[in-house]
C-alpha positions as CSV (number, residue, x, y, z in Angstrom):
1,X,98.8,46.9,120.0
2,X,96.3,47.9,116.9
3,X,96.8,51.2,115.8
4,X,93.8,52.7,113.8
5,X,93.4,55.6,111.2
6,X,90.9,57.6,112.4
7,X,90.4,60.8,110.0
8,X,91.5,63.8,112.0
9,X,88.7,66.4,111.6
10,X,89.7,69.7,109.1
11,X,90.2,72.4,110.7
12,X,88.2,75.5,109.4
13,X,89.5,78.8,109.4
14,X,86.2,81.8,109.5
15,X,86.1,84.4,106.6
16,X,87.1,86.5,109.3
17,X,90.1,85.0,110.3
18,X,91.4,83.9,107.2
19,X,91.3,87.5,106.3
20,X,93.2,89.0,109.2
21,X,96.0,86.3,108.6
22,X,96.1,87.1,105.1
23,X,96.2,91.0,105.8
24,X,99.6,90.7,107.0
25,X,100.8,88.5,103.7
26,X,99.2,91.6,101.6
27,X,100.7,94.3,104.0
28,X,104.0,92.6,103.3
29,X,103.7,92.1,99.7
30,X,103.1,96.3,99.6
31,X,106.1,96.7,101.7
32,X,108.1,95.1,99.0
33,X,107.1,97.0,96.7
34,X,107.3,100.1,97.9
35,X,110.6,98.7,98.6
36,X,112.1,97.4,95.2
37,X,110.6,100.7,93.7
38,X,112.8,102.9,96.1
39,X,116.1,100.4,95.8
40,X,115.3,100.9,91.8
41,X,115.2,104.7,92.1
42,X,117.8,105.3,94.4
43,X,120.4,102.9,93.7
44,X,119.9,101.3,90.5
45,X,119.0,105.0,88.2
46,X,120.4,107.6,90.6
47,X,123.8,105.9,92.1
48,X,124.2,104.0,88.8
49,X,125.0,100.8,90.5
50,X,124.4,97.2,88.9
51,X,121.1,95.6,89.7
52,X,121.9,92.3,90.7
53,X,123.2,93.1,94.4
54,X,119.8,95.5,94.5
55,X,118.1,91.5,93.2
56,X,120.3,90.1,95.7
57,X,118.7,92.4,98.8
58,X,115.4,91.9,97.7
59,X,115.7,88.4,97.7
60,X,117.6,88.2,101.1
61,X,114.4,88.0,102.7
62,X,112.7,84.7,100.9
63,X,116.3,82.9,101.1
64,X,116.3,83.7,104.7
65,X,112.6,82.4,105.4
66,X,113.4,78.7,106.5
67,X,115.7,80.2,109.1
68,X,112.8,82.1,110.4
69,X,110.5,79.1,110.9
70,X,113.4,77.1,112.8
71,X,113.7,80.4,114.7
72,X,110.3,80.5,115.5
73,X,109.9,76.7,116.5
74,X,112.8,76.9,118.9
75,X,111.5,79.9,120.6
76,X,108.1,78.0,120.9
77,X,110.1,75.0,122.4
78,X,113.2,76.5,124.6
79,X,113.5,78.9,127.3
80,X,116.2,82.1,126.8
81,X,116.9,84.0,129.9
82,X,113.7,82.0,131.5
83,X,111.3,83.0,128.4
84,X,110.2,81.7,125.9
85,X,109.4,84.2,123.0
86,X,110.0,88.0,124.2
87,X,114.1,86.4,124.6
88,X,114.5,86.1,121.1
89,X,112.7,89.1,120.4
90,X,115.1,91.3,122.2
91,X,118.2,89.7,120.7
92,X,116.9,89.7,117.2
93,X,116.6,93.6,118.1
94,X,119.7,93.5,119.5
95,X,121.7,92.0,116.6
96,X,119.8,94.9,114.6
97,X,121.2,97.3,116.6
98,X,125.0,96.0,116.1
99,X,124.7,95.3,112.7
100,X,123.1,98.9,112.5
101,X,125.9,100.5,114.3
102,X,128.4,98.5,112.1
103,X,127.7,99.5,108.9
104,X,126.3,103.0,110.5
C-alpha cells in the first residue's frame, strides 16, 4: 500500500468571521480587566490583603485552560445523560451552584 502526501488545501477564514471569533477573545480580555481592577480596589487597597492570592485568582483561569479543551473534546466525543454538549453544560452549572452555596 503507497501512501501519498497530497497538500491538504488551507482553510480560509472571511474578514467577517475571523472577526466575530476574535470579538469574543477581545470581550474576554475587557472582562479581565475590568476584573483585576476591581480585585485591586477591593481587596488589595481597601481589605489590605497581599496581592499574590488576588495574582493567584486572576491567573486561575489560564492555568485551568487545558482542562477546558479536554472538557470540550470529551463532550464533542461522549454522550452524558444521552447528550452530547447541553450534559456538561448543566453540570458545569451545577458544580457552580455547590461551590456557590459552599463558600456562600
Amino acid at each position: 500500500m503507497t501512501v501519498t502526501k497530497e497538500p491538504v488545501g488551507e482553510q480560509t477564514f472571511s474578514i467577517w468571521r475571523t472577526l466575530r471569533l476574535g470579538t469574543f477573545q477581545v470581550g474576554s480580555a475587557m472582562g479581565d480587566v475590568l476584573l483585576a481592577g476591581i480585585w485591586n480596589r477591593i481587596v488589595i487597597s481597601d481589605f489590605g490583603l497581599p496581592a499574590w492570592p488576588v495574582g493567584l485568582l486572576i491567573a486561575m483561569r489560564y492555568f485551568m485552560t487545558p482542562l477546558s479543551i479536554w472538557a470540550g473534546n470529551r463532550s464533542d466525543n461522549r454522550p452524558l445523560f444521552g447528550s452530547y454538549r447541553t450534559s456538561y453544560i448543566w453540570l458545569g452549572r451545577g458544580l457552580m451552584l455547590i461551590a456557590f452555596l459552599v463558600l456562600g
